[in-house]
Residue frames as a rotation matrix with the C-alpha (Angstrom) as fourth column:
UNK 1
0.454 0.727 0.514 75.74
0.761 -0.617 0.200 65.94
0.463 0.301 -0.834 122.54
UNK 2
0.909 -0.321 -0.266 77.91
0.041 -0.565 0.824 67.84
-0.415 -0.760 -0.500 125.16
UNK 3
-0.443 -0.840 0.314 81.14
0.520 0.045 0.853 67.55
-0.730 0.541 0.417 123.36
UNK 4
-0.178 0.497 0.849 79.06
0.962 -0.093 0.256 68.91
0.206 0.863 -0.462 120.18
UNK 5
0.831 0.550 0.076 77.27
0.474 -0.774 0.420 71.65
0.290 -0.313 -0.904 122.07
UNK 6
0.647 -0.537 -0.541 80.86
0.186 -0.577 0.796 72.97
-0.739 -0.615 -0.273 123.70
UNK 7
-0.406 -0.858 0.316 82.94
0.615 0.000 0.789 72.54
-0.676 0.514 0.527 120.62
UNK 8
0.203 0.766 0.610 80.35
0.933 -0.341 0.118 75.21
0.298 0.545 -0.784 119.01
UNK 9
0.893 0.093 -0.441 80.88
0.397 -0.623 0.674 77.25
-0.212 -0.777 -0.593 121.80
UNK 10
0.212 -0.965 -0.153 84.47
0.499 -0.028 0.866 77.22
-0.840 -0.260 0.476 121.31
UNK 11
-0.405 -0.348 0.846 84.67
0.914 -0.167 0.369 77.52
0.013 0.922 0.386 117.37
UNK 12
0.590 0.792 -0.157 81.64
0.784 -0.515 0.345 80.31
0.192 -0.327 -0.925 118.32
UNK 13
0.841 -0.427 -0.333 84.27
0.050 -0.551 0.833 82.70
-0.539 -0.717 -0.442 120.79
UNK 14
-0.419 -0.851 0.316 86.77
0.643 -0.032 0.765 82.24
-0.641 0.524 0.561 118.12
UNK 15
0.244 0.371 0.896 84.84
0.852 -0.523 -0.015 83.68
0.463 0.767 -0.444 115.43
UNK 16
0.937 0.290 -0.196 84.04
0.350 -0.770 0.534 86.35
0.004 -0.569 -0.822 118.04
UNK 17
0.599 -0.674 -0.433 87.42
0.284 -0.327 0.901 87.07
-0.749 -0.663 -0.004 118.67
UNK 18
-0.141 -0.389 -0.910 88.56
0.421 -0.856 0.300 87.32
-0.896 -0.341 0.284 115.73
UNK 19
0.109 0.669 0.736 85.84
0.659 -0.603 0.450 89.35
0.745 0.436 -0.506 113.98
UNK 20
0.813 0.151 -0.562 86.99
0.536 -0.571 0.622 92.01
-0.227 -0.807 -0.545 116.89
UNK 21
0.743 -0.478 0.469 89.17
0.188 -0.523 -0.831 94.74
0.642 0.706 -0.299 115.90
UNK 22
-0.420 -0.554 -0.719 92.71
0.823 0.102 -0.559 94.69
0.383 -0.826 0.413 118.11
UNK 23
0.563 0.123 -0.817 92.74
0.682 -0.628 0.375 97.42
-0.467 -0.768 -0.437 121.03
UNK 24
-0.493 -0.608 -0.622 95.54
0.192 -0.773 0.604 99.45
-0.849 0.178 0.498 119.30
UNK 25
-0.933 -0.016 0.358 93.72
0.351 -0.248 0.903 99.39
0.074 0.969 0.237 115.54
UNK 26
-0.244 0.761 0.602 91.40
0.441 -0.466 0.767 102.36
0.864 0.452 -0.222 115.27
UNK 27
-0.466 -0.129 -0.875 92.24
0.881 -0.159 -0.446 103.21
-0.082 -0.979 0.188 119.11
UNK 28
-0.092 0.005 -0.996 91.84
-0.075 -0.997 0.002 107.43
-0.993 0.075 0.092 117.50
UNK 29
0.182 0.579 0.795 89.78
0.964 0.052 -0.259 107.11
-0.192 0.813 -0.549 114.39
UNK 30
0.906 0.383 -0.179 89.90
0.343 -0.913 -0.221 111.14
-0.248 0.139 -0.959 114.37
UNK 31
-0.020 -0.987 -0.158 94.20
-0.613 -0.113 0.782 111.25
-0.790 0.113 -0.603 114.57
UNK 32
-0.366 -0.038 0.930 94.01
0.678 0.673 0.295 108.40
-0.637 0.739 -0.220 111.28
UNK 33
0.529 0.437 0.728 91.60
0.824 -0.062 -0.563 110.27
-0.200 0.898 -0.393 109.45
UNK 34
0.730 -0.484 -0.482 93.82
-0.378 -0.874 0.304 114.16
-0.569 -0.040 -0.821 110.47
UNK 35
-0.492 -0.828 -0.268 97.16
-0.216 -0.182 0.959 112.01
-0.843 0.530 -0.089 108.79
UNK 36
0.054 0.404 0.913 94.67
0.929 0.315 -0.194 110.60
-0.366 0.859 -0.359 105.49
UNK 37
0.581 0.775 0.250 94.42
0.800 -0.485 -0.353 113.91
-0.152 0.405 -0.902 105.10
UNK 38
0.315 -0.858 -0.407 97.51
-0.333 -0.501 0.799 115.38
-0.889 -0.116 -0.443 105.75
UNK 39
-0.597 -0.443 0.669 99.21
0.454 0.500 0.737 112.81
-0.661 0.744 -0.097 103.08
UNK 40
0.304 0.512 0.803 96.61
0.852 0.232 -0.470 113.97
-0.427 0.827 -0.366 100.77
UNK 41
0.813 -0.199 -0.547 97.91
0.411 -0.469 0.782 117.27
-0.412 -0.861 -0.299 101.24
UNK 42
0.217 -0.973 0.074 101.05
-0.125 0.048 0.991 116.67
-0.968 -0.224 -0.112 101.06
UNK 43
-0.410 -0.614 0.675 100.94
0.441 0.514 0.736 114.97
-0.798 0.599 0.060 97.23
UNK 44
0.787 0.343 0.513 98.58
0.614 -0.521 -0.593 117.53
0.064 0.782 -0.620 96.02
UNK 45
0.716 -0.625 -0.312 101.57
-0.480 -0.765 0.430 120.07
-0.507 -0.158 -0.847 97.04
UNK 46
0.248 -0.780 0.575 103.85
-0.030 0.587 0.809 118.02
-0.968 -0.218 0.122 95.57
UNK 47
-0.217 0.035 0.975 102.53
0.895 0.406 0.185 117.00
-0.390 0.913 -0.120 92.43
UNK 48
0.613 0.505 -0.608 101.22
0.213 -0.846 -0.489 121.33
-0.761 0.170 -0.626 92.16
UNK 49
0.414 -0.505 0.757 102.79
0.819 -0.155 -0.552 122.99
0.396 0.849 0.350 88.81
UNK 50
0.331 -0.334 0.883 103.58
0.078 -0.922 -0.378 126.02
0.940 0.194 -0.279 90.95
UNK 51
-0.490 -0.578 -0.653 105.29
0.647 0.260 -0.716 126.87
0.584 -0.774 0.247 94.58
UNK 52
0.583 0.754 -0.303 102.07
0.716 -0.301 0.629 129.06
0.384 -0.584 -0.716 96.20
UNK 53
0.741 -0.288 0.607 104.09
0.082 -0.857 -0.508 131.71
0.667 0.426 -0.611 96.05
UNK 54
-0.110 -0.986 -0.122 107.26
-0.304 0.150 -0.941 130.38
0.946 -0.067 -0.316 97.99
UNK 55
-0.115 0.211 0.971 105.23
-0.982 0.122 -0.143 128.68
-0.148 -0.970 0.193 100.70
UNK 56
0.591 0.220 -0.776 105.11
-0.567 0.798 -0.205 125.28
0.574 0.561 0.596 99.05
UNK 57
0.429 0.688 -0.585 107.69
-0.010 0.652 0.759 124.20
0.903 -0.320 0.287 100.92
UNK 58
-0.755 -0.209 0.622 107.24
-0.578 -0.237 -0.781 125.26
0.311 -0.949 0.058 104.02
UNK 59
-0.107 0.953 0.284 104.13
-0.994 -0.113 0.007 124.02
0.038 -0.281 0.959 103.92
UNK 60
0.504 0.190 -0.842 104.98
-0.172 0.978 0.117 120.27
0.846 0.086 0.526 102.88
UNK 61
-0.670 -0.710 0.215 108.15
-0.257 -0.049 -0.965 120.86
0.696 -0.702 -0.149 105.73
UNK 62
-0.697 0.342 0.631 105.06
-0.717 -0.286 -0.636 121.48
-0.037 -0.895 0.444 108.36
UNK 63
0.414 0.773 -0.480 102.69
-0.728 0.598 0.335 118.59
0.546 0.211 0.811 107.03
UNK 64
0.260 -0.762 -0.592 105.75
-0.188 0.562 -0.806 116.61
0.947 0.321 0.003 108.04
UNK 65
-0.845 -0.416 0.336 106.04
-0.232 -0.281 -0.931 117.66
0.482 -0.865 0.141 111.47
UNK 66
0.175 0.879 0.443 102.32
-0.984 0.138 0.115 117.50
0.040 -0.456 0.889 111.93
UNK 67
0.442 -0.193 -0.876 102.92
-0.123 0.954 -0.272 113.53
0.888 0.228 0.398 110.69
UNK 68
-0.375 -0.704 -0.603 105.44
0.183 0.581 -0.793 112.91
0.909 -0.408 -0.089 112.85
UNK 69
-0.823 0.372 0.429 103.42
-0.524 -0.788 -0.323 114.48
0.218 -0.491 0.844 115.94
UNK 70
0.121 0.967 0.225 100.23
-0.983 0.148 -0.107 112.44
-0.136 -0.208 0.968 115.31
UNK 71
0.154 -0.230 -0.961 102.05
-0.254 0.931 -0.263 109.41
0.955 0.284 0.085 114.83
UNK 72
-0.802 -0.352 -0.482 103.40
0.334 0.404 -0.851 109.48
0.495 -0.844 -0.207 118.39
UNK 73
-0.643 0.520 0.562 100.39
-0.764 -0.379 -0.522 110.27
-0.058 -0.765 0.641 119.60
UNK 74
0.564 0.588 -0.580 98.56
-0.622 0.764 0.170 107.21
0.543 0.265 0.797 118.09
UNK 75
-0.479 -0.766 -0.428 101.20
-0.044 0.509 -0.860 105.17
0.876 -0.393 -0.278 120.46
UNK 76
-0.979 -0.068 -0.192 98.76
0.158 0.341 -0.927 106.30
0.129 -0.938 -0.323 123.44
């Protein structure tokens, strides 16, 4: 019955563990959703029929930079 009752426990704290989300994934929910939104962004400029009157890209240039920016910040 003890052997039973702990090997519950055990299979139990597994589940638990992992049905927990790591420490690094979703660390800055708010930086994830800033690049979802950037990329979107980015491929509506892309895919546009016209260049926003010669700011197109600059503007994809600076989406880029933001990217690269909020990536290294998801690191801490």
């Amino acid at each position: 019955m003890r052997k039973r009752m702990m090997s519950g426990f055990a299979v139990l704290g597994l589940l638990i563990m992992l049905a927990s989300a790591s420490p690094a994934a979703g660390k800055h929910p708010e930086i994830e959703d800033a690049l979802a939104a950037l990329e979107k962004a980015k491929a509506h400029l892309q895919q546009a029929g016209h260049d926003f009157g010669g700011h197109r890209d600059n503007a994809i240039s600076a989406i880029n930079g933001a990217e690269k920016e909020l990536r290294i910040c998801l690191k801490y």
